[in-house]
C-alpha angles and dihedrals in degrees: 000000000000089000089061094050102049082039095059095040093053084059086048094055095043088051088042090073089076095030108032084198084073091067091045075053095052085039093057095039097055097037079060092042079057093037103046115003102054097061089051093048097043111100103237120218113249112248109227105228110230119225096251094052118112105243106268127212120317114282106248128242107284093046120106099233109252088230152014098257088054088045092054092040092058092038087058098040083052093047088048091048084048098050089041103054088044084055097050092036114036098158103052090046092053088051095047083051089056090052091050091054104051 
């Protein structure tokens, strides 16, 4: 990402050259890459949750769980949204079972 956006300031400043609103555009654009982009793009370090801490959100999809118990509860939620979507849509999810199998 942060390639892309000194790589399209740098075109900003060489246009800019002809057009000096071109260098207030790679000014800004940069100035919001700072702003916003580095934060996102930064890695962040994991917390390690102490034992005397009250559970916190769910951790998101991509997130190993921190225990067993979170592990389970998202296993089960999952199983009931399963079981659920197979009982409103029993034709999508037969087809999905012959893909599977295939």
């Amino acid at each position: 990402m942060g390639t892309v956006v000194l790589s399209g300031a740098v075109v900003l400043v060489v246009l800019g050259f002809g057009n000096p609103l071109y260098w207030l555009a790679a000014a800004g654009v940069l100035f919001l890459y700072v702003r916003y982009g580095l934060d996102s793009s930064a890695p962040s370090a994991p917390s390690a949750p102490s034992a005397s801490s009250a559970p916190g959100p769910a951790p998101g999809a991509g997130t190993a769980p921190t225990s067993y118990k979170a592990y389970r509860d998202r296993r089960d939620k999952q199983a009931k949204w399963e079981r659920r979507y197979r009982r409103e849509r029993p034709l999508e999810s037969r087809r999905q079972e012959r893909e599977r199998s295939k």
